[in-house]
C-alpha positions as protocol buffer text, in pm:
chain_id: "A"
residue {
  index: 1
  type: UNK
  ca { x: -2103 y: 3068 z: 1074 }
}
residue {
  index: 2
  type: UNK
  ca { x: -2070 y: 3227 z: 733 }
}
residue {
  index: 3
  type: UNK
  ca { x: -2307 y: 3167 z: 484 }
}
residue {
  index: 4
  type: UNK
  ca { x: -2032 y: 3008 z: 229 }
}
residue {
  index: 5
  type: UNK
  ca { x: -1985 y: 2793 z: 593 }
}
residue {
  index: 6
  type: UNK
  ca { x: -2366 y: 2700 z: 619 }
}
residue {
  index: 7
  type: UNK
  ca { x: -2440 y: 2643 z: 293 }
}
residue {
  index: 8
  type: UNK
  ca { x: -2179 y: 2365 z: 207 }
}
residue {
  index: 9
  type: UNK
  ca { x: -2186 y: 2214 z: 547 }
}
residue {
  index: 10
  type: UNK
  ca { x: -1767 y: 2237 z: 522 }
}
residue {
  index: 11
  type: UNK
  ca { x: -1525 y: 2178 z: 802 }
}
residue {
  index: 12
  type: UNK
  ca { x: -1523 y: 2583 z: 858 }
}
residue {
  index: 13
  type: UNK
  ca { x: -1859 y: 2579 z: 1031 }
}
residue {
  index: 14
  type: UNK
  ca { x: -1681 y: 2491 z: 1364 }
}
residue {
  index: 15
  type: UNK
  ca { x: -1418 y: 2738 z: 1307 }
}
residue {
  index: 16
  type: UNK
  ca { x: -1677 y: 3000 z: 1234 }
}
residue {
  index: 17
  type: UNK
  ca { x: -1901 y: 2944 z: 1546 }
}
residue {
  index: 18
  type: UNK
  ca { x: -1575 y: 2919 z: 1757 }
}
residue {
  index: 19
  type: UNK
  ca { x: -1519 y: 3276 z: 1621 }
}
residue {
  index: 20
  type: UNK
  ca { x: -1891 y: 3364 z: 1667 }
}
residue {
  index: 21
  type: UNK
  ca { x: -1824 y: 3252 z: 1985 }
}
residue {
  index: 22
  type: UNK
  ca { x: -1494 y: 3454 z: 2024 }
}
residue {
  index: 23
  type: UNK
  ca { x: -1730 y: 3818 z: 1918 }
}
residue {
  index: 24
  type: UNK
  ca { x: -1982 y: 3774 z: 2145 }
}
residue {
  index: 25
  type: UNK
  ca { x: -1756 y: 3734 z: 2465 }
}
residue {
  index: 26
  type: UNK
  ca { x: -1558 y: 4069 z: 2284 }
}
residue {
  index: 27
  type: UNK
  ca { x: -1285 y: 3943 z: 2133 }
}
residue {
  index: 28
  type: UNK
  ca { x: -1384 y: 4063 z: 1758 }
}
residue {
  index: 29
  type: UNK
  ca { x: -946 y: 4123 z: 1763 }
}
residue {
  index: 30
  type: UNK
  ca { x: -871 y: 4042 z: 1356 }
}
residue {
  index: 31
  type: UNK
  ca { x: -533 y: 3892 z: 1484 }
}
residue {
  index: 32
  type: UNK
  ca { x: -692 y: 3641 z: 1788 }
}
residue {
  index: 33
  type: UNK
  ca { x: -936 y: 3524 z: 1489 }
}
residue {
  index: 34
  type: UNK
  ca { x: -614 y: 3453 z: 1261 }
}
residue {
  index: 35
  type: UNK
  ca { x: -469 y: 3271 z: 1556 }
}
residue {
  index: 36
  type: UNK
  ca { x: -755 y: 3026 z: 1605 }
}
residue {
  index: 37
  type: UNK
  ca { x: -632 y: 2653 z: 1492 }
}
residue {
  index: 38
  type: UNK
  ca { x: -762 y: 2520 z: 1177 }
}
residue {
  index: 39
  type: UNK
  ca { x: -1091 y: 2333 z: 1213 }
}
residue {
  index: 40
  type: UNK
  ca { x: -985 y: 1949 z: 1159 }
}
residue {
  index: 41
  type: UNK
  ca { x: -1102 y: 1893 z: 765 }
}
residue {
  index: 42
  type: UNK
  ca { x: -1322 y: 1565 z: 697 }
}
residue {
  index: 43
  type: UNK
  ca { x: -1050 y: 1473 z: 418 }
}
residue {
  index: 44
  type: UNK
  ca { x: -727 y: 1506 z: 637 }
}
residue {
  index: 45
  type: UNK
  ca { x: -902 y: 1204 z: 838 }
}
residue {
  index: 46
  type: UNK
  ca { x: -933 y: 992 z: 586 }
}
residue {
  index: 47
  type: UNK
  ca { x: -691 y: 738 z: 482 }
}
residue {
  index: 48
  type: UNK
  ca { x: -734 y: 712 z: 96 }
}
residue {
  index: 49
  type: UNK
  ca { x: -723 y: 1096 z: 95 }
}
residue {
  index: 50
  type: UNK
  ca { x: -371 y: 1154 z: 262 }
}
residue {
  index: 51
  type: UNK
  ca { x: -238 y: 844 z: 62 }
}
residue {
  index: 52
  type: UNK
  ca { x: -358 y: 1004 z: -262 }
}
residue {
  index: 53
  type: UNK
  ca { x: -203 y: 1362 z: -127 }
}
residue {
  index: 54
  type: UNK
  ca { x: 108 y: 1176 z: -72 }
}
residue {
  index: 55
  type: UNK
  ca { x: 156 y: 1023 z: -420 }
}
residue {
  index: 56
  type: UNK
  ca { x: 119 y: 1345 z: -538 }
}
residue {
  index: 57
  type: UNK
  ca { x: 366 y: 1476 z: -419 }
}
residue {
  index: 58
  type: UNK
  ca { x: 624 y: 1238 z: -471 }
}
residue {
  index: 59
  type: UNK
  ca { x: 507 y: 1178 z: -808 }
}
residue {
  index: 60
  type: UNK
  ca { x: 548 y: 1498 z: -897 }
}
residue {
  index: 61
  type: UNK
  ca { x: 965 y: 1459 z: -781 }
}
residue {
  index: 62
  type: UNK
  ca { x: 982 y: 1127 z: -991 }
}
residue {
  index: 63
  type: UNK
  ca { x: 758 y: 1274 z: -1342 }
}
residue {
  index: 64
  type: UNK
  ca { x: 1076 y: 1469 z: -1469 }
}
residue {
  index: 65
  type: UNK
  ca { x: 1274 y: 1117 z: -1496 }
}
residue {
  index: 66
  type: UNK
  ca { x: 1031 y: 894 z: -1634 }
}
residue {
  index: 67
  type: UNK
  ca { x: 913 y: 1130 z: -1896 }
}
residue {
  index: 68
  type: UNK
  ca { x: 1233 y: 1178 z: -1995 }
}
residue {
  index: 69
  type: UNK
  ca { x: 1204 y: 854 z: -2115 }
}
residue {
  index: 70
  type: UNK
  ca { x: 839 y: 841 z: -2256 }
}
residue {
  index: 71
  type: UNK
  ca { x: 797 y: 640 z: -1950 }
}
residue {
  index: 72
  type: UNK
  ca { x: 460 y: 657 z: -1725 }
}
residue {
  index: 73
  type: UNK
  ca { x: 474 y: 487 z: -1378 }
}
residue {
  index: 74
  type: UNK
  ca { x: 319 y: 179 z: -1493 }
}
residue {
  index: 75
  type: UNK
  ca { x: 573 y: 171 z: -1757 }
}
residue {
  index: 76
  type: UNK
  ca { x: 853 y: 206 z: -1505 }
}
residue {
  index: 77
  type: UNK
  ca { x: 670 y: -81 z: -1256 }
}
residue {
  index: 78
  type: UNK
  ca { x: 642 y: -352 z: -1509 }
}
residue {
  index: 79
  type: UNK
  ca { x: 1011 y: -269 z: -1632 }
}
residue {
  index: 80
  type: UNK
  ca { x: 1181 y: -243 z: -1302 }
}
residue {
  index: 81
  type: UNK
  ca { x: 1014 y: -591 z: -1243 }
}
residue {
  index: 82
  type: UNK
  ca { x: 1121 y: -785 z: -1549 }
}
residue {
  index: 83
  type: UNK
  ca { x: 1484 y: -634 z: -1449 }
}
residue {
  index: 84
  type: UNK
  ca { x: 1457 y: -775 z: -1096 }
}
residue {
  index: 85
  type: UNK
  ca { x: 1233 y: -1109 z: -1167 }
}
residue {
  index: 86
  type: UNK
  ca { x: 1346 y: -1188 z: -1589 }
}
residue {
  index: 87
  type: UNK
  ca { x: 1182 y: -1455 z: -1699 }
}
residue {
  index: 88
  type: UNK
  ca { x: 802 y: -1428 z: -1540 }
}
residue {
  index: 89
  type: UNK
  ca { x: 477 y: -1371 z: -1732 }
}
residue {
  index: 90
  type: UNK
  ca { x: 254 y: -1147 z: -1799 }
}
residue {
  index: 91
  type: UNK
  ca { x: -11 y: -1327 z: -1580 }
}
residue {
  index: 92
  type: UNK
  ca { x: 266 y: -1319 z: -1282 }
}
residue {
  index: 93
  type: UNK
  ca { x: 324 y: -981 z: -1340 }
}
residue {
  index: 94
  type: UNK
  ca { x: -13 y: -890 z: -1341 }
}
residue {
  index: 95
  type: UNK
  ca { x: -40 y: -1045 z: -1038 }
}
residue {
  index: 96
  type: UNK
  ca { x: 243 y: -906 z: -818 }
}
residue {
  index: 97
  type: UNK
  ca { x: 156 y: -533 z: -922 }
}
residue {
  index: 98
  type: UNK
  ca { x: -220 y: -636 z: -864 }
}
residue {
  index: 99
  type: UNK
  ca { x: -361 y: -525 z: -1237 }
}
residue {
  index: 100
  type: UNK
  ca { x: -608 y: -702 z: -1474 }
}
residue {
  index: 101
  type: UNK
  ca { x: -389 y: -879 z: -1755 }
}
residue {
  index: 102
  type: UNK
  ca { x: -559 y: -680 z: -2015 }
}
residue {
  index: 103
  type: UNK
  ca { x: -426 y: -388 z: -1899 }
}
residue {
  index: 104
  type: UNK
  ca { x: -88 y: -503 z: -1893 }
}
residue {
  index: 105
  type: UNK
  ca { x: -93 y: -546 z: -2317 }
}
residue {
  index: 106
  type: UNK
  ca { x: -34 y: -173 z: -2423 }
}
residue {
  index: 107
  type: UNK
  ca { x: 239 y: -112 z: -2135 }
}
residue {
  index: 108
  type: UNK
  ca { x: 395 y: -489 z: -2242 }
}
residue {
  index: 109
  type: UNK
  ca { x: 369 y: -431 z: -2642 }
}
residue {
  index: 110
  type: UNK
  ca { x: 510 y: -36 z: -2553 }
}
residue {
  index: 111
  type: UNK
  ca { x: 834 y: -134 z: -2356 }
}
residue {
  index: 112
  type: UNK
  ca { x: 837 y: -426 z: -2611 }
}
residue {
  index: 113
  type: UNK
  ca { x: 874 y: -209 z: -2892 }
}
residue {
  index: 114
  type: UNK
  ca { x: 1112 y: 12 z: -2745 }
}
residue {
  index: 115
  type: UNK
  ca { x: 1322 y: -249 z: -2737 }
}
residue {
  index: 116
  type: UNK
  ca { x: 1345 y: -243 z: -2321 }
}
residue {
  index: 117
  type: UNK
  ca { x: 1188 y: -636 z: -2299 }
}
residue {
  index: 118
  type: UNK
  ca { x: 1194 y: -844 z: -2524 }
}
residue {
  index: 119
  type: UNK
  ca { x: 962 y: -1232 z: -2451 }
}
residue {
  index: 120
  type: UNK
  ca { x: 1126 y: -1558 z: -2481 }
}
residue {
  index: 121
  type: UNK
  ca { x: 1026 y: -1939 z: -2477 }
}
residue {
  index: 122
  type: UNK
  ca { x: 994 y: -2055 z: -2093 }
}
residue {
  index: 123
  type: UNK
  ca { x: 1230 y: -2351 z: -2044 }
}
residue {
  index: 124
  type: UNK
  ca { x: 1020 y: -2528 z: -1841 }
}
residue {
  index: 125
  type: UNK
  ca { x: 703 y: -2493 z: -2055 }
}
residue {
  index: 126
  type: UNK
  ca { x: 738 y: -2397 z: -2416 }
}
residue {
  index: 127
  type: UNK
  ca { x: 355 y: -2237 z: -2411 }
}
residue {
  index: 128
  type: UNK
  ca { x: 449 y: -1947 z: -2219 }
}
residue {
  index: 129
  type: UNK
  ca { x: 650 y: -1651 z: -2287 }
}
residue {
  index: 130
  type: UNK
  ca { x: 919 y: -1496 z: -2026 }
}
residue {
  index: 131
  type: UNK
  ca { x: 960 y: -1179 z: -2021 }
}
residue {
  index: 132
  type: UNK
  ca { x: 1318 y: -1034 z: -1984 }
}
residue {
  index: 133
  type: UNK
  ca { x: 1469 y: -716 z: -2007 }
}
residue {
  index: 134
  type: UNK
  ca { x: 1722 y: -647 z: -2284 }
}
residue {
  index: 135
  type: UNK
  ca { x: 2046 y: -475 z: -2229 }
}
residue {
  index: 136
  type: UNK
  ca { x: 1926 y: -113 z: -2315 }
}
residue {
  index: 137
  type: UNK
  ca { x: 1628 y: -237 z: -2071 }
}
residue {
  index: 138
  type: UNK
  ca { x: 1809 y: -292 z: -1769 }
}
residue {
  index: 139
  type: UNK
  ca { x: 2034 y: 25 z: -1820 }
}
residue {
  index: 140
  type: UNK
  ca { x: 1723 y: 192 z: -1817 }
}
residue {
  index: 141
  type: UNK
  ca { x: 1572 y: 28 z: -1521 }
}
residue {
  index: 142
  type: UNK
  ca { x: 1926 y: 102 z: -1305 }
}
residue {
  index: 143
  type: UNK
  ca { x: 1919 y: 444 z: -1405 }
}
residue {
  index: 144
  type: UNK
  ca { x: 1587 y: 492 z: -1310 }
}
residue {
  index: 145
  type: UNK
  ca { x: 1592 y: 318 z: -985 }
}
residue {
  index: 146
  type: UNK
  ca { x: 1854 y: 519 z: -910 }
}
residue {
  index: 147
  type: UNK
  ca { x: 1666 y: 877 z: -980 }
}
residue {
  index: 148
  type: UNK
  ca { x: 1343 y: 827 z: -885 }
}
residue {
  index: 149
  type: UNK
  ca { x: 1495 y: 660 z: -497 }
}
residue {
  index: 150
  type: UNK
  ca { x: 1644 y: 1018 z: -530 }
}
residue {
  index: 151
  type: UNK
  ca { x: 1381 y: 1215 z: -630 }
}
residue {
  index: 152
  type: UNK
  ca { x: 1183 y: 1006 z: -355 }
}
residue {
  index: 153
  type: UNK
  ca { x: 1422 y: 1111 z: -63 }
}
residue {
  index: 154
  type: UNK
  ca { x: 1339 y: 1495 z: -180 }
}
residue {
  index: 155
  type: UNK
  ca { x: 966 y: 1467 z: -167 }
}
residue {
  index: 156
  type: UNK
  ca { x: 998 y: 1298 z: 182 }
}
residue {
  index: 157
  type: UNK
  ca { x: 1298 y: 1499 z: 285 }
}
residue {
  index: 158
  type: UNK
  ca { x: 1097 y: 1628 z: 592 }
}
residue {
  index: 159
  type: UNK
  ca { x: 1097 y: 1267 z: 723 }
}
residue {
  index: 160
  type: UNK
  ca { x: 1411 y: 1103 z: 862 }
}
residue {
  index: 161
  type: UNK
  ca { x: 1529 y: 767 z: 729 }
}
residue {
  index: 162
  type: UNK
  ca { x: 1332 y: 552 z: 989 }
}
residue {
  index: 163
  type: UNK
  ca { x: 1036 y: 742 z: 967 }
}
residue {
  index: 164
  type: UNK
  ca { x: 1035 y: 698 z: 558 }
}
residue {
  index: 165
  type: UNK
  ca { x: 1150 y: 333 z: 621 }
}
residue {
  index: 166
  type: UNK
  ca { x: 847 y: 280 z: 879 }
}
residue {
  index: 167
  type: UNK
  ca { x: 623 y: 491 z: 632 }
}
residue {
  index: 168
  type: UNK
  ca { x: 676 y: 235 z: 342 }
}
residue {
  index: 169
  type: UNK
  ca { x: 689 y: -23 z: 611 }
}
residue {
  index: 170
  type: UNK
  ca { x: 277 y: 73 z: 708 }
}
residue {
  index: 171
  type: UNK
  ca { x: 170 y: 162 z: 382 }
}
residue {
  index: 172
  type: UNK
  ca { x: 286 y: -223 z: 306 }
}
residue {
  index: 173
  type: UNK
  ca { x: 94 y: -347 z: 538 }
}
residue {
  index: 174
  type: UNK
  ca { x: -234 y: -186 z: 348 }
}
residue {
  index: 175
  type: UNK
  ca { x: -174 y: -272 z: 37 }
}
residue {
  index: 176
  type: UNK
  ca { x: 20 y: -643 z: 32 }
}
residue {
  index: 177
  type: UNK
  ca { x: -169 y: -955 z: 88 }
}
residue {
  index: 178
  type: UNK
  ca { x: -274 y: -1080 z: 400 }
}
residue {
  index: 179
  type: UNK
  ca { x: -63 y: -1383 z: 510 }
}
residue {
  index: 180
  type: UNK
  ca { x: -187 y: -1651 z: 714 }
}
Protein backbone atom coordinates (compact mmCIF):
# COMPACT_ATOMS: atom_id res chain seq x y z
CA UNK A 1 0.00 0.00 0.00
CA UNK A 2 1.44 3.42 -0.73
CA UNK A 3 1.70 5.82 1.79
CA UNK A 4 -0.67 8.48 -0.17
CA UNK A 5 -2.91 4.86 -0.02
CA UNK A 6 -2.51 4.45 3.87
CA UNK A 7 -2.76 7.69 4.87
CA UNK A 8 -6.24 8.65 3.38
CA UNK A 9 -7.69 5.26 3.82
CA UNK A 10 -8.87 5.67 -0.19
CA UNK A 11 -10.28 2.96 -2.37
CA UNK A 12 -6.48 2.39 -3.76
CA UNK A 13 -5.41 0.54 -0.65
CA UNK A 14 -6.89 -2.72 -2.15
CA UNK A 15 -5.43 -2.06 -5.43
CA UNK A 16 -2.08 -1.43 -3.84
CA UNK A 17 -1.92 -4.63 -1.66
CA UNK A 18 -3.27 -6.62 -4.72
CA UNK A 19 -0.08 -5.25 -6.39
CA UNK A 20 2.00 -5.85 -3.20
CA UNK A 21 0.67 -9.00 -3.56
CA UNK A 22 1.46 -9.26 -7.36
CA UNK A 23 5.69 -8.31 -6.32
CA UNK A 24 6.09 -10.68 -3.89
CA UNK A 25 4.91 -13.78 -5.99
CA UNK A 26 7.43 -11.91 -8.91
CA UNK A 27 5.35 -10.29 -11.01
CA UNK A 28 6.87 -6.58 -10.35
CA UNK A 29 5.97 -6.46 -14.67
CA UNK A 30 5.01 -2.36 -14.96
CA UNK A 31 2.46 -3.52 -17.69
CA UNK A 32 0.58 -6.61 -15.46
CA UNK A 33 0.33 -3.71 -12.66
CA UNK A 34 -1.37 -1.30 -15.38
CA UNK A 35 -3.62 -4.20 -16.24
CA UNK A 36 -4.98 -4.79 -12.74
CA UNK A 37 -8.89 -3.60 -12.61
CA UNK A 38 -9.66 -0.50 -10.84
CA UNK A 39 -10.33 -0.98 -7.12
CA UNK A 40 -14.29 -0.39 -6.82
CA UNK A 41 -14.37 3.50 -5.39
CA UNK A 42 -16.71 4.11 -2.20
CA UNK A 43 -18.45 7.00 -4.35
CA UNK A 44 -19.25 4.93 -7.58
CA UNK A 45 -21.54 2.87 -4.99
CA UNK A 46 -23.40 5.38 -3.90
CA UNK A 47 -26.58 6.52 -5.29
CA UNK A 48 -26.63 10.36 -4.66
CA UNK A 49 -23.04 10.37 -6.05
CA UNK A 50 -23.70 8.83 -9.62
CA UNK A 51 -27.03 10.89 -9.77
CA UNK A 52 -25.07 14.08 -9.05
CA UNK A 53 -22.24 12.77 -11.76
CA UNK A 54 -25.04 12.35 -14.08
CA UNK A 55 -26.59 15.85 -13.91
CA UNK A 56 -23.42 17.01 -14.59
CA UNK A 57 -23.02 15.91 -17.40
CA UNK A 58 -26.12 16.54 -19.01
CA UNK A 59 -26.25 19.86 -17.59
CA UNK A 60 -23.35 20.75 -19.01
CA UNK A 61 -25.14 19.75 -22.86
CA UNK A 62 -28.29 21.88 -21.83
CA UNK A 63 -26.10 25.29 -20.08
CA UNK A 64 -25.30 26.67 -23.69
CA UNK A 65 -29.28 27.03 -24.36
CA UNK A 66 -30.55 28.32 -21.28
CA UNK A 67 -27.89 30.89 -20.86
CA UNK A 68 -28.49 31.99 -24.00
CA UNK A 69 -31.42 33.20 -22.60
CA UNK A 70 -30.31 34.46 -19.07
CA UNK A 71 -32.11 31.40 -18.11
CA UNK A 72 -30.86 29.02 -15.07
CA UNK A 73 -32.56 25.56 -14.76
CA UNK A 74 -34.93 26.66 -12.23
CA UNK A 75 -35.81 29.40 -14.51
CA UNK A 76 -36.46 26.98 -17.35
CA UNK A 77 -38.59 24.43 -14.75
CA UNK A 78 -41.01 26.96 -13.49
CA UNK A 79 -41.45 28.33 -17.20
CA UNK A 80 -41.81 25.09 -19.01
CA UNK A 81 -44.55 24.45 -16.29
CA UNK A 82 -46.69 27.55 -16.53
CA UNK A 83 -46.49 26.69 -20.50
CA UNK A 84 -47.78 23.15 -19.90
CA UNK A 85 -50.17 23.79 -16.64
CA UNK A 86 -51.23 28.04 -17.29
CA UNK A 87 -53.17 29.09 -14.82
CA UNK A 88 -51.68 27.36 -11.39
CA UNK A 89 -50.02 29.14 -8.45
CA UNK A 90 -47.15 29.72 -7.07
CA UNK A 91 -48.00 27.44 -4.05
CA UNK A 92 -48.89 24.57 -6.80
CA UNK A 93 -45.90 25.16 -8.45
CA UNK A 94 -43.91 25.04 -5.59
CA UNK A 95 -45.33 22.01 -4.91
CA UNK A 96 -45.01 19.92 -8.13
CA UNK A 97 -41.18 20.91 -8.51
CA UNK A 98 -40.90 20.18 -4.66
CA UNK A 99 -39.33 23.85 -3.57
CA UNK A 100 -40.14 26.13 -0.56
CA UNK A 101 -42.49 29.03 -1.93
CA UNK A 102 -40.00 31.56 -0.91
CA UNK A 103 -37.71 30.45 -3.18
CA UNK A 104 -39.94 30.52 -5.98
CA UNK A 105 -40.25 34.75 -5.64
CA UNK A 106 -36.92 35.82 -7.40
CA UNK A 107 -37.31 33.05 -10.28
CA UNK A 108 -41.36 34.19 -10.45
CA UNK A 109 -40.67 38.17 -10.26
CA UNK A 110 -37.43 37.33 -12.94
CA UNK A 111 -39.47 35.49 -15.73
CA UNK A 112 -42.19 38.04 -14.69
CA UNK A 113 -40.22 40.86 -15.67
CA UNK A 114 -38.96 39.47 -18.70
CA UNK A 115 -42.13 39.48 -19.80
CA UNK A 116 -42.20 35.34 -20.19
CA UNK A 117 -45.39 35.07 -17.40
CA UNK A 118 -47.34 37.32 -16.68
CA UNK A 119 -50.23 36.51 -13.23
CA UNK A 120 -53.84 36.88 -13.67
CA UNK A 121 -57.09 36.82 -11.45
CA UNK A 122 -58.14 32.97 -10.90
CA UNK A 123 -61.73 32.58 -12.15
CA UNK A 124 -62.73 30.47 -9.65
CA UNK A 125 -61.30 32.49 -6.71
CA UNK A 126 -60.46 36.11 -7.23
CA UNK A 127 -57.68 35.91 -4.16
CA UNK A 128 -55.28 34.02 -6.08
CA UNK A 129 -53.16 34.77 -8.95
CA UNK A 130 -52.63 32.25 -12.09
CA UNK A 131 -49.79 32.22 -13.54
CA UNK A 132 -49.62 31.98 -17.40
CA UNK A 133 -47.12 32.26 -19.88
CA UNK A 134 -47.28 35.13 -22.40
CA UNK A 135 -46.75 34.69 -26.05
CA UNK A 136 -42.92 35.50 -26.10
CA UNK A 137 -43.13 32.95 -22.97
CA UNK A 138 -44.30 30.00 -24.59
CA UNK A 139 -42.06 30.58 -27.75
CA UNK A 140 -39.45 30.44 -25.38
CA UNK A 141 -40.53 27.42 -23.51
CA UNK A 142 -41.05 25.40 -27.17
CA UNK A 143 -37.80 26.38 -28.22
CA UNK A 144 -36.25 25.30 -25.28
CA UNK A 145 -37.95 22.07 -24.86
CA UNK A 146 -36.95 21.41 -28.03
CA UNK A 147 -32.94 22.03 -27.44
CA UNK A 148 -32.34 20.96 -24.26
CA UNK A 149 -34.48 17.14 -25.27
CA UNK A 150 -31.59 17.52 -27.86
CA UNK A 151 -28.84 18.41 -26.01
CA UNK A 152 -30.20 15.60 -23.54
CA UNK A 153 -30.05 12.76 -26.24
CA UNK A 154 -26.14 13.89 -26.70
CA UNK A 155 -25.15 13.63 -23.10
CA UNK A 156 -26.91 10.15 -22.96
CA UNK A 157 -26.03 9.23 -26.50
CA UNK A 158 -24.19 6.08 -25.15
CA UNK A 159 -27.61 4.78 -23.99
CA UNK A 160 -30.23 3.52 -26.44
CA UNK A 161 -33.77 4.90 -26.38
CA UNK A 162 -35.18 2.23 -23.90
CA UNK A 163 -32.39 2.33 -21.74
CA UNK A 164 -32.74 6.43 -21.44
CA UNK A 165 -36.57 5.85 -21.32
CA UNK A 166 -36.11 3.16 -18.38
CA UNK A 167 -33.33 5.53 -16.89
CA UNK A 168 -35.87 8.45 -16.43
CA UNK A 169 -38.39 5.78 -15.78
CA UNK A 170 -36.12 4.65 -12.26
CA UNK A 171 -34.87 7.87 -11.44
CA UNK A 172 -38.87 8.68 -11.21
CA UNK A 173 -39.45 6.29 -9.07
CA UNK A 174 -36.79 8.06 -6.45
CA UNK A 175 -37.76 11.20 -6.62
CA UNK A 176 -41.91 11.32 -7.21
CA UNK A 177 -44.22 10.70 -4.41
CA UNK A 178 -45.10 7.55 -3.10
CA UNK A 179 -48.68 6.53 -4.12
CA UNK A 180 -50.81 4.45 -2.12
Amino acid sequence: MTAQAAQHGGADSSRDSRRASADAAGEADPAHAAALPPAPDALDTLVGYNCRRAYLAVIEHSMKHLSEHALRPASFSVLSLVHHEPGLNSRQIAKTLGVHPPNLVPIIGALEARKLIERRPDPSDARSLGLHPTVDGRRLAVRLERQLAQAERQATSMLSDDERQTLIALLARIWAPKRP
